[in-house]
PADOPA-823144 format. One record per residue: x negated, y, z of N, C-alpha, C, O in turn. Coordinates in nm, 3 decimals, always signed. Layout:
BEGIN
<<X, Y, Z>, <X, Y, Z>, <X, Y, Z>, <X, Y, Z>> ...
***
This chain:
BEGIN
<<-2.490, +38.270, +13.866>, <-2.500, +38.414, +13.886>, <-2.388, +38.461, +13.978>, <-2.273, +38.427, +13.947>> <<-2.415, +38.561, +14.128>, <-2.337, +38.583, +14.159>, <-2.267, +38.694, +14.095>, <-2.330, +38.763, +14.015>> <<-2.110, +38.725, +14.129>, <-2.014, +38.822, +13.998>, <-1.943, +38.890, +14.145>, <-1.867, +38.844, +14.230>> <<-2.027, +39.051, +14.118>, <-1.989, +39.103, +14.269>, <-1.867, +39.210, +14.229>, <-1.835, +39.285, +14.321>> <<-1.775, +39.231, +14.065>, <-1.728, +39.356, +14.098>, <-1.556, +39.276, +14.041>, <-1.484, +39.317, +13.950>> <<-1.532, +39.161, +14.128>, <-1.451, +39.111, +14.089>, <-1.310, +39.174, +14.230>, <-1.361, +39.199, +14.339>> <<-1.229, +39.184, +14.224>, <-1.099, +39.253, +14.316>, <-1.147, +39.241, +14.488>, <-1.117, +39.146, +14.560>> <<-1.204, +39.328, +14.518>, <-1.228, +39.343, +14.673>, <-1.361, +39.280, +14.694>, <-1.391, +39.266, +14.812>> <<-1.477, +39.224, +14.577>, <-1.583, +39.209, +14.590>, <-1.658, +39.288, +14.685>, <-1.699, +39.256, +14.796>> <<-1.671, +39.432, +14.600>, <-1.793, +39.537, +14.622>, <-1.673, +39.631, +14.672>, <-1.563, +39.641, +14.617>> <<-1.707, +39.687, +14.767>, <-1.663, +39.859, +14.878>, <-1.756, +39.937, +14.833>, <-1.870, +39.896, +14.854>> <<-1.745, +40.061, +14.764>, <-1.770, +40.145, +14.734>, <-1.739, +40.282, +14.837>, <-1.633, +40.345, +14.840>> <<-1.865, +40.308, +14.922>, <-1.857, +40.422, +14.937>, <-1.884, +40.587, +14.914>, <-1.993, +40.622, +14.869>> <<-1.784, +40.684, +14.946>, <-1.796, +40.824, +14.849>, <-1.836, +40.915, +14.975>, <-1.845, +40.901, +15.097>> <<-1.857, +41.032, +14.867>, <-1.928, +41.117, +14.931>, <-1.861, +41.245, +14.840>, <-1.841, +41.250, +14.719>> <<-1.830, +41.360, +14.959>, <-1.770, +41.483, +14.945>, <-1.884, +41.585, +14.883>, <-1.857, +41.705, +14.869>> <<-2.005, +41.535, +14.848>, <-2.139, +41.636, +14.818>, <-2.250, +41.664, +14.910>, <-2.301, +41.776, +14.913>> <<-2.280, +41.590, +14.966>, <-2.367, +41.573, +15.071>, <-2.418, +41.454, +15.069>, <-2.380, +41.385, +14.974>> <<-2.522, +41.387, +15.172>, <-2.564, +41.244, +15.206>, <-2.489, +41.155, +15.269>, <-2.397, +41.193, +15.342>> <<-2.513, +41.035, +15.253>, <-2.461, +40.891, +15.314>, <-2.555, +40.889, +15.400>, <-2.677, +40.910, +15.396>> <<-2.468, +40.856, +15.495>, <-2.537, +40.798, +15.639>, <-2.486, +40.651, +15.688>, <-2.370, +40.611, +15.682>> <<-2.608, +40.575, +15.743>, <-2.548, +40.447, +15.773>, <-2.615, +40.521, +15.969>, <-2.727, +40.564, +15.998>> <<-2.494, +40.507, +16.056>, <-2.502, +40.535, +16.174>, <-2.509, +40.375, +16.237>, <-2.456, +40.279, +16.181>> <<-2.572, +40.369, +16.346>, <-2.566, +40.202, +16.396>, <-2.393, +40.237, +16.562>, <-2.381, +40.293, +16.670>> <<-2.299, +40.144, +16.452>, <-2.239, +40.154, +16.604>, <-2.208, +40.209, +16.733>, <-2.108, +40.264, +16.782>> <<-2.351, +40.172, +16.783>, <-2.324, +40.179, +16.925>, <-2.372, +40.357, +16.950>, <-2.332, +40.413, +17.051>> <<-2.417, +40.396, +16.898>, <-2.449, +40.538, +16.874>, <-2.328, +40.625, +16.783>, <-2.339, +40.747, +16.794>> <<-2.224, +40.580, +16.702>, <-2.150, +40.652, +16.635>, <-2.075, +40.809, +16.698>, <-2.052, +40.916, +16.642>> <<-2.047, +40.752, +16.863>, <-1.978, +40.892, +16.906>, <-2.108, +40.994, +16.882>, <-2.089, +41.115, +16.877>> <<-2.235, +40.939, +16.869>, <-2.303, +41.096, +16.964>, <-2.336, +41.193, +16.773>, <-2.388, +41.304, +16.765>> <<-2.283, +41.098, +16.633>, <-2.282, +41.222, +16.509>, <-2.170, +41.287, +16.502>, <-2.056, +41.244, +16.486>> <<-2.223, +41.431, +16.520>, <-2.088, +41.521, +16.499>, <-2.075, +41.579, +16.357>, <-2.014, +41.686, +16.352>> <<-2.129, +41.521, +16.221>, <-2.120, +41.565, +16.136>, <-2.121, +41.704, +16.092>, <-2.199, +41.767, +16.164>> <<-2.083, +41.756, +16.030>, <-2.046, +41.903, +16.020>, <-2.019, +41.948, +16.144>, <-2.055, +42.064, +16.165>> <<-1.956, +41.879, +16.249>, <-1.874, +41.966, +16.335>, <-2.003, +42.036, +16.442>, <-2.124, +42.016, +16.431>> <<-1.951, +42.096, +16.514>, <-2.078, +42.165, +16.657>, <-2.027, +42.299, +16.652>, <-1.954, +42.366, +16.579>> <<-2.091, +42.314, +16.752>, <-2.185, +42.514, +16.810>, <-2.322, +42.495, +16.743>, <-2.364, +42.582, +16.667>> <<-2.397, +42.377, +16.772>, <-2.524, +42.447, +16.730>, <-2.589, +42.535, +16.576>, <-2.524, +42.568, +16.477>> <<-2.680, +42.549, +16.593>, <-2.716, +42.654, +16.453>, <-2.759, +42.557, +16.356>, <-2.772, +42.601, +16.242>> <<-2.794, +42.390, +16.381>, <-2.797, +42.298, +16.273>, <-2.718, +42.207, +16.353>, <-2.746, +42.160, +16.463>> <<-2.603, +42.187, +16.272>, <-2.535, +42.085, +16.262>, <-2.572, +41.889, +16.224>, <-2.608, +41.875, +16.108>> <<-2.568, +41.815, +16.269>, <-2.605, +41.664, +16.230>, <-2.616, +41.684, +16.081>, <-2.718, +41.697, +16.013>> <<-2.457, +41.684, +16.038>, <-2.499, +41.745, +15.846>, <-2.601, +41.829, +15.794>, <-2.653, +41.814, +15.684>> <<-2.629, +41.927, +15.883>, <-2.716, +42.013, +15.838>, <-2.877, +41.944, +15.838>, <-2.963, +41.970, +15.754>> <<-2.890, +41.866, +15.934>, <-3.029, +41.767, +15.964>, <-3.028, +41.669, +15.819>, <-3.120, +41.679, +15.739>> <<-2.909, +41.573, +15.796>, <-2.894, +41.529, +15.732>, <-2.930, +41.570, +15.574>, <-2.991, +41.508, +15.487>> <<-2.886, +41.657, +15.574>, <-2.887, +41.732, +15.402>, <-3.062, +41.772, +15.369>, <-3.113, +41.778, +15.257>> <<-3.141, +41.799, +15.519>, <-3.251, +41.863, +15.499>, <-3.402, +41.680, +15.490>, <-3.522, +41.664, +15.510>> <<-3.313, +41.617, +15.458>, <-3.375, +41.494, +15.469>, <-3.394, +41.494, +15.309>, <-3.311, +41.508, +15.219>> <<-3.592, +41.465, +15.304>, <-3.669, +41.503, +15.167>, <-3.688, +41.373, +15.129>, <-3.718, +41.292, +15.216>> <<-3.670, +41.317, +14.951>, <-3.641, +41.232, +14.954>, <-3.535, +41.135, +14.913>, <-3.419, +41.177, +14.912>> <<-3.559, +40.995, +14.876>, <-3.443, +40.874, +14.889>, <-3.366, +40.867, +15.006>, <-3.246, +40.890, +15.017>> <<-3.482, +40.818, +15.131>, <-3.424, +40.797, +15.262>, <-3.531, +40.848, +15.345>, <-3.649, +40.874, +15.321>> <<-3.452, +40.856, +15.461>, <-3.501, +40.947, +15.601>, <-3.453, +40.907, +15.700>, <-3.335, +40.888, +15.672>> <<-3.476, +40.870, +15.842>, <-3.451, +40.851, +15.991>, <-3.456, +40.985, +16.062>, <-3.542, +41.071, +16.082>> <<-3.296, +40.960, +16.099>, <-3.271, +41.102, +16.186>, <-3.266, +41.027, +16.330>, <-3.250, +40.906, +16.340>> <<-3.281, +41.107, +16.432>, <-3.220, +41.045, +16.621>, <-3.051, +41.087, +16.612>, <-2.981, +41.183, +16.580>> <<-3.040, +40.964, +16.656>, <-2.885, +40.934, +16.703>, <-2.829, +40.919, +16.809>, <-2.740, +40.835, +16.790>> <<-2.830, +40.969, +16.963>, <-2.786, +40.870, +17.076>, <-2.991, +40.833, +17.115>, <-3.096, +40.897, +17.106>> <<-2.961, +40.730, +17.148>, <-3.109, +40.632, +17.178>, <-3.145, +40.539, +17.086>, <-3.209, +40.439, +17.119>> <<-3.093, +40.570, +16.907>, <-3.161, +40.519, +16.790>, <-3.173, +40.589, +16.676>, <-3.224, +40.701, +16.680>> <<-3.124, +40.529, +16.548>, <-3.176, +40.628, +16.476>, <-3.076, +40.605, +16.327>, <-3.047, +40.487, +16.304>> <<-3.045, +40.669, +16.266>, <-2.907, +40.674, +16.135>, <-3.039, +40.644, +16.032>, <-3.160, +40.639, +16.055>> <<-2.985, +40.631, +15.948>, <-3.069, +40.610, +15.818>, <-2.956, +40.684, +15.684>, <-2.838, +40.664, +15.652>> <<-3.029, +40.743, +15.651>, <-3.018, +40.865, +15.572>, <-3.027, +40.858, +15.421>, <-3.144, +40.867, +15.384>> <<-2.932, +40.844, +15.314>, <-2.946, +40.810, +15.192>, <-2.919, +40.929, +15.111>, <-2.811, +40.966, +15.065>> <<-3.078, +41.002, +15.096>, <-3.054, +41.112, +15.067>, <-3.118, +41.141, +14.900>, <-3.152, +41.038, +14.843>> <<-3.129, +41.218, +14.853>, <-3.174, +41.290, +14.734>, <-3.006, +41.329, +14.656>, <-2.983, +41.447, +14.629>> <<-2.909, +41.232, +14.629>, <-2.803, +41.245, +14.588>, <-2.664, +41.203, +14.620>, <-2.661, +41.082, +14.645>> <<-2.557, +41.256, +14.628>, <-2.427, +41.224, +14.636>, <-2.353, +41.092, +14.586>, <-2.233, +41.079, +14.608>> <<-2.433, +40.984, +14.510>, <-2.423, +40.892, +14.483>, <-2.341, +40.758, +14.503>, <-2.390, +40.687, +14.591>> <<-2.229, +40.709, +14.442>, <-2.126, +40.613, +14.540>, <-2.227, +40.465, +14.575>, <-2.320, +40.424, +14.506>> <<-2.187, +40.418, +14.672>, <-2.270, +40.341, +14.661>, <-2.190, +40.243, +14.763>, <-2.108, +40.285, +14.844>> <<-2.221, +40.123, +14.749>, <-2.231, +39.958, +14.811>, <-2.348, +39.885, +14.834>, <-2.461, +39.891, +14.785>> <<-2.290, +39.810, +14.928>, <-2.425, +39.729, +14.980>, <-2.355, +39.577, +14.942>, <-2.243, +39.527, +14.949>> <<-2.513, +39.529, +14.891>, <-2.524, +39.383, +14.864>, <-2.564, +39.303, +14.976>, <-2.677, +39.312, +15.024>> <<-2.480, +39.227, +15.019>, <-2.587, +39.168, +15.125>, <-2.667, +39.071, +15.075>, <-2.769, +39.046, +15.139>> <<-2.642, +39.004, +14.962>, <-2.733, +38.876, +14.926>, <-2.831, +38.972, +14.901>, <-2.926, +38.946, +14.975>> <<-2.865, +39.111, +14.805>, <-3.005, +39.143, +14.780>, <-3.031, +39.237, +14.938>, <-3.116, +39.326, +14.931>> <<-2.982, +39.224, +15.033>, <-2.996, +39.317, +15.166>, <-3.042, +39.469, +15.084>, <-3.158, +39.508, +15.073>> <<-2.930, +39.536, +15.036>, <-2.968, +39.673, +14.909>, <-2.811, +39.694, +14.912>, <-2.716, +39.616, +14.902>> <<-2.821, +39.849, +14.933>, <-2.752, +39.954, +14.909>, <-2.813, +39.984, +14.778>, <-2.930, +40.013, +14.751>> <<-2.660, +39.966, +14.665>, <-2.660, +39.981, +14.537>, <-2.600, +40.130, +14.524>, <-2.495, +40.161, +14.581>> <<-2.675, +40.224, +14.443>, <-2.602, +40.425, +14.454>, <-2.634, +40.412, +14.254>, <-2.720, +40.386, +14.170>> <<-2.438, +40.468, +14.279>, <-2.393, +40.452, +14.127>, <-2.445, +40.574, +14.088>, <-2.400, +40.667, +14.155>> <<-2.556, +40.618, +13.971>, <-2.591, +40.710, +13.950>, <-2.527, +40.753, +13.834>, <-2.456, +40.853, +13.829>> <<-2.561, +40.648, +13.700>, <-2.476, +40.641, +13.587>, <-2.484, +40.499, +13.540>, <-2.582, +40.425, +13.552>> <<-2.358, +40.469, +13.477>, <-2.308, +40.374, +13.421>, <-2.189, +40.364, +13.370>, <-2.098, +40.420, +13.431>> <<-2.161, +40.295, +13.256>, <-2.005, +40.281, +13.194>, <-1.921, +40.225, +13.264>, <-1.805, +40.264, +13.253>> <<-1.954, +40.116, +13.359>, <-1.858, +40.027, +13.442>, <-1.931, +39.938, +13.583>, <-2.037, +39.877, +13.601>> <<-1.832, +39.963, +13.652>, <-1.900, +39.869, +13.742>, <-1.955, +39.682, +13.733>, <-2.009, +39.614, +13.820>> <<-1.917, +39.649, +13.603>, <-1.921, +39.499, +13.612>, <-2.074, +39.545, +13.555>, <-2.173, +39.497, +13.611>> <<-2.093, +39.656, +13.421>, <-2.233, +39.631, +13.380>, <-2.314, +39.679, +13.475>, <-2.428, +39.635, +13.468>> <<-2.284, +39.792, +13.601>, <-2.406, +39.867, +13.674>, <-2.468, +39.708, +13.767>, <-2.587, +39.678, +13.774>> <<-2.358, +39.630, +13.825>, <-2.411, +39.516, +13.929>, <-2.443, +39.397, +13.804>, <-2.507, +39.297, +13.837>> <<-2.419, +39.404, +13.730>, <-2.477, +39.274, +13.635>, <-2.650, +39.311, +13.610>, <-2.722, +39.217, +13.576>> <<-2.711, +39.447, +13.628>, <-2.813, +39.512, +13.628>, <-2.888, +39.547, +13.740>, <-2.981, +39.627, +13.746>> <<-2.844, +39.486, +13.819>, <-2.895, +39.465, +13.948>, <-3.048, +39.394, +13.958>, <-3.153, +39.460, +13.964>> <<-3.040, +39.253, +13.960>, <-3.135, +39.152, +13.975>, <-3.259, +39.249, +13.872>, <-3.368, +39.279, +13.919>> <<-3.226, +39.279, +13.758>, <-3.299, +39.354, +13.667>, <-3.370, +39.432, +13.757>, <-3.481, +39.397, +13.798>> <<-3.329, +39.511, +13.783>, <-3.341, +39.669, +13.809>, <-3.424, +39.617, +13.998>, <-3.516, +39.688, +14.039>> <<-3.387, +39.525, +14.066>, <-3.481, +39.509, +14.150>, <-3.607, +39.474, +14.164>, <-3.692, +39.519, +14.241>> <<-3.617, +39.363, +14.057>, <-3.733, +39.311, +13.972>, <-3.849, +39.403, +13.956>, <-3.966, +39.384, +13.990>> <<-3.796, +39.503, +13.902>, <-3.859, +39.644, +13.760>, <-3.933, +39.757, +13.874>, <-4.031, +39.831, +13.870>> <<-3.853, +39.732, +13.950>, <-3.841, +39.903, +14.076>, <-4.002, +39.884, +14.110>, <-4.074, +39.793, +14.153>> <<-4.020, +40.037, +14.063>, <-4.132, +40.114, +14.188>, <-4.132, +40.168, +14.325>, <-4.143, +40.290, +14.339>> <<-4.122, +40.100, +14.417>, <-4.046, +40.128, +14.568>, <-4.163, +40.235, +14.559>, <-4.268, +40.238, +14.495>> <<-4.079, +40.356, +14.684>, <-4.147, +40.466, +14.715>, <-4.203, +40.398, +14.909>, <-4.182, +40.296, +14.974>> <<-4.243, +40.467, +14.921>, <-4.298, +40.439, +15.059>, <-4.168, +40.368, +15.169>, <-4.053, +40.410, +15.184>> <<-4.226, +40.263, +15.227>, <-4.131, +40.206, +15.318>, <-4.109, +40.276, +15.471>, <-4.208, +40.300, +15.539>> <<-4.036, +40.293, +15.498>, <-3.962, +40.363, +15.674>, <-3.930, +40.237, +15.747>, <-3.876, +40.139, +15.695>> <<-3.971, +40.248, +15.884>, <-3.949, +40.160, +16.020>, <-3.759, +40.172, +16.030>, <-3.679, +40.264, +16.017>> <<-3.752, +40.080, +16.048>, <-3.565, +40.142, +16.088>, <-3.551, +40.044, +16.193>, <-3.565, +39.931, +16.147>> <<-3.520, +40.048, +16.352>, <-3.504, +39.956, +16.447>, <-3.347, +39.981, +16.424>, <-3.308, +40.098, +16.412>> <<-3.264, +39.885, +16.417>, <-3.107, +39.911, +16.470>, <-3.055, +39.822, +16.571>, <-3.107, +39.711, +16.575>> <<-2.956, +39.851, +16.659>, <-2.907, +39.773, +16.771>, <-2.830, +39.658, +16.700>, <-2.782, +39.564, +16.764>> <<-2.822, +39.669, +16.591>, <-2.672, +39.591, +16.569>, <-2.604, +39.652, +16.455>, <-2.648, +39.760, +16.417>> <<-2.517, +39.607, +16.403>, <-2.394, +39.646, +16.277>, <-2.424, +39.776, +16.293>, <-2.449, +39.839, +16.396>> <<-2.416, +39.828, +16.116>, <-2.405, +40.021, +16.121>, <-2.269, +40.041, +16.031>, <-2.188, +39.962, +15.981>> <<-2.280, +40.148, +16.033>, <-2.133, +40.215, +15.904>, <-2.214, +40.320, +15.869>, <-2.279, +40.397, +15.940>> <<-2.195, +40.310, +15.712>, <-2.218, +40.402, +15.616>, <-2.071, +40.483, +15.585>, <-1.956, +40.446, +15.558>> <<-2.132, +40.599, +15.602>, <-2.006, +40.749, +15.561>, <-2.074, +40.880, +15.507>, <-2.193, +40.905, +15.489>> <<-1.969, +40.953, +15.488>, <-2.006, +41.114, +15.426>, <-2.043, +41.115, +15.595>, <-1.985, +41.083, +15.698>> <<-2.220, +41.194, +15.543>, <-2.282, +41.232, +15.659>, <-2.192, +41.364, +15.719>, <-2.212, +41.404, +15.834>> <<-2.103, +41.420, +15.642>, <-2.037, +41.527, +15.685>, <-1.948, +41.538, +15.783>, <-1.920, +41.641, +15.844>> <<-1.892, +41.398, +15.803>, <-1.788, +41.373, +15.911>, <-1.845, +41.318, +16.059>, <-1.930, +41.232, +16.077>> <<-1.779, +41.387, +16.149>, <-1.839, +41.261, +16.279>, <-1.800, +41.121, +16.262>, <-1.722, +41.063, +16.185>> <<-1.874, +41.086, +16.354>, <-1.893, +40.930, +16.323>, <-1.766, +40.911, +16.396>, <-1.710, +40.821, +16.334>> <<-1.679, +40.954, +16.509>, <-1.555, +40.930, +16.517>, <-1.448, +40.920, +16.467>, <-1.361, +40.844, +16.508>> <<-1.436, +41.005, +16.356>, <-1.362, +41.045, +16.227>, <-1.375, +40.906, +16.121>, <-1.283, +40.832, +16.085>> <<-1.520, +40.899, +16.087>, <-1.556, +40.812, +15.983>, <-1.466, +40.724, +15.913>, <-1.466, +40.710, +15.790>> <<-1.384, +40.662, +15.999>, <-1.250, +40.552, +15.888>, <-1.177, +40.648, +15.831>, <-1.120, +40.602, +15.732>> <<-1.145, +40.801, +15.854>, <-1.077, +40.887, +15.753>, <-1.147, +40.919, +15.684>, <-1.106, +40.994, +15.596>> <<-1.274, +40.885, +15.684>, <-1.350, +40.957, +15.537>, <-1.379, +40.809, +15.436>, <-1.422, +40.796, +15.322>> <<-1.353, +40.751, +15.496>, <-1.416, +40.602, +15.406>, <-1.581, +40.521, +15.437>, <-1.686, +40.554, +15.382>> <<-1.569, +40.445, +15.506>, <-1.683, +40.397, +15.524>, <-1.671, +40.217, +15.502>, <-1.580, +40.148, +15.455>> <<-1.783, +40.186, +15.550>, <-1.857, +40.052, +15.483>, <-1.943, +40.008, +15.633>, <-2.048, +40.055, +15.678>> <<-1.847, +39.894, +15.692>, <-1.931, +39.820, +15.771>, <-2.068, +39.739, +15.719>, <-2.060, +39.680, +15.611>> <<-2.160, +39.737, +15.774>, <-2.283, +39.617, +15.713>, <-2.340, +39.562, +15.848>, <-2.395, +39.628, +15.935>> <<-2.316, +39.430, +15.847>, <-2.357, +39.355, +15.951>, <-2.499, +39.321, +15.946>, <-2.548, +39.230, +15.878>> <<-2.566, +39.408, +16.029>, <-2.704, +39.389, +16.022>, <-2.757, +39.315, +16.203>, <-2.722, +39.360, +16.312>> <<-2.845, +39.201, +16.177>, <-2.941, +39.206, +16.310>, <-2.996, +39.295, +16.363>, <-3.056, +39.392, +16.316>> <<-2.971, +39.253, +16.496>, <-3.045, +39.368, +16.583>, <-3.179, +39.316, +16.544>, <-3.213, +39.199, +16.523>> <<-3.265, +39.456, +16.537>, <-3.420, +39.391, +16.518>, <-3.474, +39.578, +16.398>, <-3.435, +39.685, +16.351>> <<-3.578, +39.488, +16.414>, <-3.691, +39.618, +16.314>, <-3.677, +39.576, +16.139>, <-3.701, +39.467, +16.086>> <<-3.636, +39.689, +16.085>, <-3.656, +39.674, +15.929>, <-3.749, +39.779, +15.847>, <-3.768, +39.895, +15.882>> <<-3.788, +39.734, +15.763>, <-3.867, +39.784, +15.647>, <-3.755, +39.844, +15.572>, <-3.658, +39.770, +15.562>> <<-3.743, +39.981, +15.506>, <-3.635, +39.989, +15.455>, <-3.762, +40.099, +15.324>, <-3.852, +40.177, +15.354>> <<-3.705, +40.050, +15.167>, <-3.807, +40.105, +15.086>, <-3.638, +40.143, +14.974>, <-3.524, +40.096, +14.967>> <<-3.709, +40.239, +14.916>, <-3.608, +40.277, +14.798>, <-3.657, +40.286, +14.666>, <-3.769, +40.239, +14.647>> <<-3.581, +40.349, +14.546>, <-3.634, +40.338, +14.433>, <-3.525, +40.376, +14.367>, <-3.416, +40.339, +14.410>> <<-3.535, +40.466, +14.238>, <-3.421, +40.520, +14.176>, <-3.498, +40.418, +13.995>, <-3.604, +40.436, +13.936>> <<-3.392, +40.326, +13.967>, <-3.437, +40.238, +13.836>, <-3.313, +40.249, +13.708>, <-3.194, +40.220, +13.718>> <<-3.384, +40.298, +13.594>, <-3.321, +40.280, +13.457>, <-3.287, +40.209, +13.411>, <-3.293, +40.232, +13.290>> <<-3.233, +40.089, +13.438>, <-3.244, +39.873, +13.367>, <-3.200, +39.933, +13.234>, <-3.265, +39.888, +13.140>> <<-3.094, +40.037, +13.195>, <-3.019, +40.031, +13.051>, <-3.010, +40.196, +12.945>, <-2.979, +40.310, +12.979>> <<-3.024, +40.179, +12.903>, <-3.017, +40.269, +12.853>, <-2.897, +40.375, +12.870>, <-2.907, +40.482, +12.810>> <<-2.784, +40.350, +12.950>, <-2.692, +40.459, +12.981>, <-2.674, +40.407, +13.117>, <-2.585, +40.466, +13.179>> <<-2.752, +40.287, +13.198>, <-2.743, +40.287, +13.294>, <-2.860, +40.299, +13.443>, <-2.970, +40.245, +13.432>> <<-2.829, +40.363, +13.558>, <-2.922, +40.463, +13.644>, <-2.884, +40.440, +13.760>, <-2.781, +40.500, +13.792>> <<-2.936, +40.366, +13.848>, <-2.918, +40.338, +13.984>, <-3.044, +40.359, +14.068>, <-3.163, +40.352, +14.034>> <<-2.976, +40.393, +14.214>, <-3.040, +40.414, +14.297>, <-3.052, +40.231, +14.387>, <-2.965, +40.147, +14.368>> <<-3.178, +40.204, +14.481>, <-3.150, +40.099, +14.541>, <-3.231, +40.124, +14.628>, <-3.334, +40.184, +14.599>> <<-3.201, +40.078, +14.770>, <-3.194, +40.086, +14.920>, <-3.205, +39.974, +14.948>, <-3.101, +39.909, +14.952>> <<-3.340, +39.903, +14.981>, <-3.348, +39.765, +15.007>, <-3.386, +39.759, +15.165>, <-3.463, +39.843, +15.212>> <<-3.318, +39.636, +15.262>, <-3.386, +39.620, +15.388>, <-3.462, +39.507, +15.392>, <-3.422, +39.405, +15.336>> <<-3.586, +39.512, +15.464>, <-3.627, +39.367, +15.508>, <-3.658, +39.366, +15.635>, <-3.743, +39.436, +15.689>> <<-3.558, +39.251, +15.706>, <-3.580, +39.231, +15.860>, <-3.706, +39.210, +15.903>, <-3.725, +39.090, +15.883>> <<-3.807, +39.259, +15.952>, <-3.908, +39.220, +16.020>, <-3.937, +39.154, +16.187>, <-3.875, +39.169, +16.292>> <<-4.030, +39.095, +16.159>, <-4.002, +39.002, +16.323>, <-4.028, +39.095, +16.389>, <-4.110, +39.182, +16.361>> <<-3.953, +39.087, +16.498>, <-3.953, +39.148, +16.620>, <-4.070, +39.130, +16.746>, <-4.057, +39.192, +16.852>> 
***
């Protein structure tokens, strides 16, 4: 069994009350988060995303949007899943409930996600220039097309996670 919440295992990223955004890289200057002139702000696009997840335009791709809740969350790469701490007593029991809880899940409808390359997940609130002052989470992803499906699963009785699964599709 892998044991993911052992000292610098799992990165946990937070959120100020708003959505997680995983931006791809090479597009990071063009989210201005909260910031702008215009009358909707990137955050403001962001927040209006109905739903687990949503694809906003970024530059010449596209962010992927982890929306319905404020939720901390990490990515697994062995299950390719963004794990969102909803409730639980501890982190060793929420990821020991993992494999469970992927098993069990009713995925909601799957989204196209093309990315160039590596993204960072942050508070959609910040520009993506900013982003290492707000806390973010590299994930080394292939360039290429993914299936990306979600699912909010109960495995325990005091425990409630959200999960964000990718699957690379051939190109």
């Amino acid at each position: 069994m892998v044991r993911y919440a052992e000292p610098g295992a799992v990165d946990w990223v937070e959120s100020g009350g708003g959505p997680l955004i995983a931006v791809p890289e090479t597009v990071l200057p063009f989210w201005a988060g909260a910031d702008g002139d215009e009358t909707a702000s990137d955050y403001d696009r962001a927040c209006e995303v109905d739903g687990f997840v949503g694809l906003l335009p970024v530059g010449d791709s596209a962010a992927l949007v982890l929306g319905d809740e404020p939720a901390s969350t990490a990515f697994l790469p062995v299950h390719d899943t963004f794990v969102r701490w909803c409730a639980g007593d501890s982190e060793d029991e929420l990821l020991a409930r993992v494999p469970a809880a992927l098993a069990t899940a009713v995925w909601a409808d799957e989204v196209r996600w093309h990315v160039p390359g590596p993204v960072l997940l942050f508070d959609s609130a910040w520009p993506g220039r900013d982003s290492e002052r707000a806390g973010n989470l590299r994930i080394a992803l292939e360039p290429g097309p993914y299936a990306v499906r979600a699912a909010q699963v109960r495995p325990g009785p005091e425990t409630w996670l959200g999960l964000v699964q990718l699957r690379r599709l051939a190109d």
